[in-house]
N, C-alpha and C positions, 0 to 999 in steps of 0.2 A: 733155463736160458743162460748159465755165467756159462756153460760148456761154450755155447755156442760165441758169448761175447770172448771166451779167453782163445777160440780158433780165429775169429774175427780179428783181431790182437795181431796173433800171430802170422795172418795172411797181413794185415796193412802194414806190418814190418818188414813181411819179405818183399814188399811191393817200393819199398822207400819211405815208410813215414812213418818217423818217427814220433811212436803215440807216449805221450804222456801219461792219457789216464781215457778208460773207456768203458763205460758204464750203461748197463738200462738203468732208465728211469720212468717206469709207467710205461706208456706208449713209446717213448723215445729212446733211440740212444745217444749218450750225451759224449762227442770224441774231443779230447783236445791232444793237438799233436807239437811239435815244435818243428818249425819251416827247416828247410836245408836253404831257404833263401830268404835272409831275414833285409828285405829289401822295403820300401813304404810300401808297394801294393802284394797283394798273394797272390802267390804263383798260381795260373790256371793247369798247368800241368799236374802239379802235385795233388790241388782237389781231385781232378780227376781220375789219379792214382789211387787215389780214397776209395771216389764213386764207385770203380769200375771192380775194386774188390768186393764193397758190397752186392754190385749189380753179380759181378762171380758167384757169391755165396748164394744170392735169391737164384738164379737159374742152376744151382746144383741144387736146391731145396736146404739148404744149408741152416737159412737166415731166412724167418719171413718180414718183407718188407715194413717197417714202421719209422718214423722221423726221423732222421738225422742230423742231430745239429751240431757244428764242431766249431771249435776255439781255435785259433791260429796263432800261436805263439812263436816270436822272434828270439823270445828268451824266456827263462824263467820271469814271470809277473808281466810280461811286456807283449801285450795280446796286438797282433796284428790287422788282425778281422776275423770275424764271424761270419758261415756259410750254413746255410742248411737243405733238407731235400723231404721232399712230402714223399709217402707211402706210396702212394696212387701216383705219382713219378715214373717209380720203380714199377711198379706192374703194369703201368700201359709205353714202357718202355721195352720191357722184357717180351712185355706180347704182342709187339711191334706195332703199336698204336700211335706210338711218336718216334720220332729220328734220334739219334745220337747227336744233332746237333739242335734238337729241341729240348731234349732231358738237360745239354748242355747250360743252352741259353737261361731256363727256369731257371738253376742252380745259381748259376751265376748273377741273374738277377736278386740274387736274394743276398748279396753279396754285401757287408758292410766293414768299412776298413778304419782303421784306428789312423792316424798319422801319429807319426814315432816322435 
């Protein structure tokens, strides 16, 4: 699997996001990136800049589907909020079981933000 986490890496960079540090751990993998918008709330764009790499990777068989939980950093040490996305997300999303404005809404609901 680090093959797969160091292509992952490299797709969420060429995508805009700047990762920190991206790791498995167990079932999960653990992303933490640093914002291009270090504003009080987290940019819904750039999550989804994340998601949709991942979601790239699961429908080329690239990456199979497991946790996603990522850190949001404003700066070094200065965490902006936490996101994350279930497996079973990703595969009743890929095999159009939900909308893209469902897998969204989940996502985002799991949403917690730091005040700076």
């Amino acid at each position: 699997m680090p093959g797969v986490i160091s292509g992952l890496e490299g797709e969420l960079r060429s995508n805009g996001v700047n990762v920190e540090s991206i790791d498995l751990d167990g079932d999960t993998v653990e992303l933490i990136y640093l914002t291009a918008f270090p504003d009080v709330d987290v940019n819904h764009q750039e999550m989804g800049r994340a998601l949709n790499t991942f979601i790239a990777a699961a429908e080329e068989d690239e990456w199979e589907p497991v946790r996603v939980e990522a850190t949001v950093l404003r700066h070094q040490e200065d965490v902006q909020g936490t996101w994350y996305a279930e497996p079973e997300w990703f595969r009743q999303y890929i095999e159009y079981d939900i909308s893209a404005e469902e897998f969204s809404a989940r996502v985002i609901d799991t949403l917690s933000e730091d005040e700076p």
